[in-house]
C-alpha positions in Angstrom: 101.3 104.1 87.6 102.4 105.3 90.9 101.4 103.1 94.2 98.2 103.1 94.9 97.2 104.2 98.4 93.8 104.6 100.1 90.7 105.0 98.3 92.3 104.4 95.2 93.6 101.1 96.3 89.5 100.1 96.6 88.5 101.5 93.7 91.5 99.9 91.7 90.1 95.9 93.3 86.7 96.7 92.5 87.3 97.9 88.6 91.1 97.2 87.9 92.9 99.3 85.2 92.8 97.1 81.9 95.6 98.7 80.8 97.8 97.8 83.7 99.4 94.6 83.6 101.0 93.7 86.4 100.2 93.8 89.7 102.4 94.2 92.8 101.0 93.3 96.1 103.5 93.8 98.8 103.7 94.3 102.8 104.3 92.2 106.7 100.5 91.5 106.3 100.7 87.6 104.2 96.6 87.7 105.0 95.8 91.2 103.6 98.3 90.7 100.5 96.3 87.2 99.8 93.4 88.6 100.2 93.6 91.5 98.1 95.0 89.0 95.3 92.0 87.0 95.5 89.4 90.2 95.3 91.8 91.3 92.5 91.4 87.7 90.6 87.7 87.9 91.2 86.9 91.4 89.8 88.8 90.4 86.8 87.8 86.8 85.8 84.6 86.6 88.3 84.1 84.6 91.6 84.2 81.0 89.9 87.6 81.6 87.2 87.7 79.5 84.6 91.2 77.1 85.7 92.2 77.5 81.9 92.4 81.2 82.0 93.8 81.5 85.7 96.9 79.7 86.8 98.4 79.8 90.1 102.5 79.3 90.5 104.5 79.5 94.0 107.7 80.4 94.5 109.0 77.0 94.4 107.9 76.0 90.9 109.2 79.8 90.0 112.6 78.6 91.1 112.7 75.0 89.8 111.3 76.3 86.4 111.3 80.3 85.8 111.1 79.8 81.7 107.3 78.0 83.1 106.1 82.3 83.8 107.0 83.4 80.7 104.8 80.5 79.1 101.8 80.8 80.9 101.8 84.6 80.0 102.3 84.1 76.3 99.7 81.6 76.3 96.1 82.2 74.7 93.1 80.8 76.4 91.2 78.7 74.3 87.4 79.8 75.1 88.4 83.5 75.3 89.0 86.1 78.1 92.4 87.4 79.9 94.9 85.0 80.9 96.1 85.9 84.6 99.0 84.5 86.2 99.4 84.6 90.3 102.3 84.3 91.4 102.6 83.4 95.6 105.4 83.7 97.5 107.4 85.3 95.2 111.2 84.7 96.2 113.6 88.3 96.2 116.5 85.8 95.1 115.0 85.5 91.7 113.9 89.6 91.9 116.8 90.4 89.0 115.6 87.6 86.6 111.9 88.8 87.6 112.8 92.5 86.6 114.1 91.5 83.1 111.1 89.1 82.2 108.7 91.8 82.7 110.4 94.4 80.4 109.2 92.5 77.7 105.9 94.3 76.3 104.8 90.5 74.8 103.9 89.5 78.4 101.2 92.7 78.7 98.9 90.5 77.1 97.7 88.6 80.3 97.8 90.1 84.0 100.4 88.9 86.3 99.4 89.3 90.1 103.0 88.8 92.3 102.0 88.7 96.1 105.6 89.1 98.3 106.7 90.1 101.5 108.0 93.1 102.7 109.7 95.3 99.9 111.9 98.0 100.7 112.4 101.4 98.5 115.3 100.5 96.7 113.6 97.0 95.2 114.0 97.0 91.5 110.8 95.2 91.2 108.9 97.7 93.6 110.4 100.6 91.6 109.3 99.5 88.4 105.6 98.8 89.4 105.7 102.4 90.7 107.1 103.7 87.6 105.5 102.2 84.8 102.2 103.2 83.1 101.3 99.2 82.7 102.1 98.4 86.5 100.7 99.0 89.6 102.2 98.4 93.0 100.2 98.1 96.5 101.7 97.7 99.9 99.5 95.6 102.6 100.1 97.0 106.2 98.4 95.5 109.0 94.9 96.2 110.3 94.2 98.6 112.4 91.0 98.9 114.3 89.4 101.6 111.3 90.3 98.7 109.1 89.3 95.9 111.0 85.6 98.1 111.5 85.5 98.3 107.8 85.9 94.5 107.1 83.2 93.6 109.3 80.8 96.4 108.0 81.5 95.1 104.2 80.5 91.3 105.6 77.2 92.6 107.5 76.3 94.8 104.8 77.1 91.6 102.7 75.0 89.2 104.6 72.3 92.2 105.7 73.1 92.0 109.2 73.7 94.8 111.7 75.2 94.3 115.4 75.3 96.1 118.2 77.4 98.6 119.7 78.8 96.7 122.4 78.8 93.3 120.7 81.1 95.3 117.7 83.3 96.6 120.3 84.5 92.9 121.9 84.7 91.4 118.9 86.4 93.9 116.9 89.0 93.4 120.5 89.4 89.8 119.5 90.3 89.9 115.9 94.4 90.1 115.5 96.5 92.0 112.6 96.2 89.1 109.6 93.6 90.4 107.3 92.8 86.4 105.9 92.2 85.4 109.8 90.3 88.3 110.6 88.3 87.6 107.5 88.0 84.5 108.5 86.5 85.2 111.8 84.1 87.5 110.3 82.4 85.0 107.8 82.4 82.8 110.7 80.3 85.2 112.6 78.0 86.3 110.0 77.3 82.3 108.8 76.7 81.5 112.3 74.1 84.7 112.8 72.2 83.8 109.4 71.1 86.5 107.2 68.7 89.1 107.8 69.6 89.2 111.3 71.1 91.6 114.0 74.2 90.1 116.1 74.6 90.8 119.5 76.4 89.5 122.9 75.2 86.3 122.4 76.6 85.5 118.6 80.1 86.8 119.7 79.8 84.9 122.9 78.9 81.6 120.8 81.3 81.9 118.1 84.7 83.8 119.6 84.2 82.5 123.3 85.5 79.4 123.3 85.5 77.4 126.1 89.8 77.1 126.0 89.8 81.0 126.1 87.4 81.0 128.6 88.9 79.0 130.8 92.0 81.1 130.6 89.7 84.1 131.6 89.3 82.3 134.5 92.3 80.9 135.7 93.5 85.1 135.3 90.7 85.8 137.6 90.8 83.7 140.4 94.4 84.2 140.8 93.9 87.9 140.9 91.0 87.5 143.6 93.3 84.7 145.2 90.6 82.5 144.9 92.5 79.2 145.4 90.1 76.2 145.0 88.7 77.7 141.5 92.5 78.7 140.2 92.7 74.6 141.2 89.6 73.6 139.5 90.6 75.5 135.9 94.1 74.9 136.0 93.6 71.4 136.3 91.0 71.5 133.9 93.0 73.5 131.0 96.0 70.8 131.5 93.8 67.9 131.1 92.6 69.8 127.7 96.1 70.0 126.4 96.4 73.9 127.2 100.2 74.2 127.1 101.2 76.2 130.7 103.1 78.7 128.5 99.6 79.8 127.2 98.1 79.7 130.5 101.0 81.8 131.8 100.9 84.2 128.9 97.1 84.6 129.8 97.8 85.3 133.2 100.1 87.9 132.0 98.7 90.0 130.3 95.6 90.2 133.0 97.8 91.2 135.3 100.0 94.3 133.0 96.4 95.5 132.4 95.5 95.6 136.3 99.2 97.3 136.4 98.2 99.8 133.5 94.8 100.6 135.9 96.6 100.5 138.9 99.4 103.5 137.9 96.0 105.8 136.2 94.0 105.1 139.4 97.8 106.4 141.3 97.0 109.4 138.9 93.6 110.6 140.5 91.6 108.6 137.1 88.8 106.6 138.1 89.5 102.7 137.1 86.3 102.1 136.0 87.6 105.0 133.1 90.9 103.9 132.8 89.3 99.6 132.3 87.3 101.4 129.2 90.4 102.4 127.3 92.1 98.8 127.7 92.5 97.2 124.3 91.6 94.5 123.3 88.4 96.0 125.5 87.9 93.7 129.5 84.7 91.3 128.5 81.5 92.9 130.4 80.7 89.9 132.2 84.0 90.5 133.7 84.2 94.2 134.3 83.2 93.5 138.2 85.6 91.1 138.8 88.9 93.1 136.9 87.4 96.5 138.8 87.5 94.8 142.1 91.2 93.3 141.8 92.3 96.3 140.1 90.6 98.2 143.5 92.4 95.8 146.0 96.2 95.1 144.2 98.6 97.8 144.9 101.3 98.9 142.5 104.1 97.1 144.3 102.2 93.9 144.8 101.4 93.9 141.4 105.2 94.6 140.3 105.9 91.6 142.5 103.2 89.3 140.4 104.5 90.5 136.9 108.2 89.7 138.0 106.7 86.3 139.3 105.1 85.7 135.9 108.3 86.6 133.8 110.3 84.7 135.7 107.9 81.5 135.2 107.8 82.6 131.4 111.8 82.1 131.4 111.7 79.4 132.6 109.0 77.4 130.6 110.8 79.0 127.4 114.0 77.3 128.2 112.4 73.9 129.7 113.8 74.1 133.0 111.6 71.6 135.2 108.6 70.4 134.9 106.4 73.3 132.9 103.3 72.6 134.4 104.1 72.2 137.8 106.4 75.5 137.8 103.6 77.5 136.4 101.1 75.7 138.6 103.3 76.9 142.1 104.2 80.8 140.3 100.0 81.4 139.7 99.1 79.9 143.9 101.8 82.1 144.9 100.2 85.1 143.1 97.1 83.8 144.1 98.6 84.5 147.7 99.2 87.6 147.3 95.8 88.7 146.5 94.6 86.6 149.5 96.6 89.2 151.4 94.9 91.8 150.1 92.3 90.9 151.4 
């Protein structure tokens, strides 16, 4: 079988091959390779597997024991069915050993599912799923926003929910590249909605913003409106939290490269109310005002001079230099400064 790509990977989960064997799932993405695996396991042996026909083995136990594989695939459930054997964290030292086990046509009695990292072309084991008639390889890239709007339209359908256009676009900006965590973030959403129901502002609001992440929102917005008693107030209160500063820096941060990405397209003749719409992850639209009036008000040098400010602050709390919290505490008044100046 050759790798499967696209469509075919779906329809391959959904109704595997029963001639095919083994099963190579492979790729940067840990979350999508998992997950895949466990839809695999499912369509096979059904949502609750029987513990006597599925066995799980890591690559630790693979390493301490590697004659253990070759039992588990030999052996015969006792009530029936397909034995399956999934194999995590499969280790590329024992890749040769691995190679030569599954040569021998005794083991295509039962389904072996190997989950791995990154594979590269020349990978005996990759080549040999690719080759063979009883293999099947898949590689597991990260999500992009197509396949992150897929995921959450297979849970709505799932739980008969729909949600609305704007409420799909923030939270879709939230999730990150792991397919289990951004799975994971979906079922919380939909469980949280309740069935039967239609998700707006409000769910995502309630279930993604958290009062941490808000709190960073704000500490980025007063000090790009130079609003010095509120930068105070939420500073103060994300330390007392336990917010580490190199979070609260790294917030600030990347506020401030989008007001630099607005600034440079306004320089262009664009309108920054256009330009703030193309910013991904997408600016929440409680604070569209605010960003549209600091991006308005900062000038590309100022803003130049903030970023520098921030990266300097960022070396420093990456190599412990003084006390973090103070030093990011003084770098985010000064900015705040700035913007007073703007004013």
């Amino acid at each position: 079988m050759t790798q499967l790509k696209g469509a075919g990977i779906k329809a391959f989960l959904n109704r595997p091959d029963p001639d095919v064997s083994l099963v190579l799932l492979y790729g940067p993405d840990r979350g999508r390779v998992a997950d895949r695996a466990g839809r695999l396991v499912k369509s096979v042996l059904g949502p609750q597997p029987d513990p006597f026909i599925l066995t799980e083995i890591d690559g630790a136990q693979l390493a301490a024991d590697f004659g253990l594989l070759a039992d588990e695939l030999l052996a015969i459930p006792f009530m029936g069915g397909r034995k399956t054997v999934r194999l995590r964290g499969f280790e590329k030292r024992l890749e040769k050993r691995l190679v030569e086990l599954i040569k021998d046509p005794r083991l295509r009695q039962s389904l072996l599912i190997i989950e791995s990292d990154m594979l590269t072309p020349d990978s005996s084991l990759r080549r040999i799923c690719e080759a063979e008639s009883f293999a099947a390889a898949i590689a597991c890239f990260e999500d992009d926003g197509r396949s992150l709007g897929e995921l959450l339209d297979q849970e709505m359908a799932r739980y008969g929910q729909s949600i609305s256009r704007e409420a799909r676009a923030i939270f879709l900006g939230q999730l990150g590249a792991d397919r289990r965590l951004s799975r994971s973030e979906v079922e919380k959403l939909c469980l949280y909605a309740g069935r039967d129901s239609r998700i707006d502002m409000e769910e995502v609001e309630a279930i993604s913003g958290d009062s941490g992440a808000l709190t960073l929102d704000m500490i980025a917005d007063c000090t790009g409106l130079g609003d010095l008693s509120g930068l105070d107030h939420h500073l103060q209160r994300a330390l007392a939290s336990g917010t580490h500063p190199a979070s609260i820096l790294s917030a600030v941060m990347r506020h401030f490269t989008a007001l630099f990405e607005v600034a440079v397209q306004s320089g262009q003749g664009k309108p920054a109310r256009s330009s703030m719409s193309r910013l991904r992850p997408p600016v929440h639209f409680k604070r569209q005002d605010k960003f549209l009036r600091q991006a308005q008000s900062w000038t590309q040098q100022d803003l130049r001079q903030a970023l520098k400010l921030l990266r300097e602050g960022e070396k420093l709390t990456r190599l412990g230099l003084g006390e973090v919290a103070t030093l990011v505490s003084r770098d985010l008044l000064r900015i705040a400064s700035l913007a007073t100046r703007q004013r």
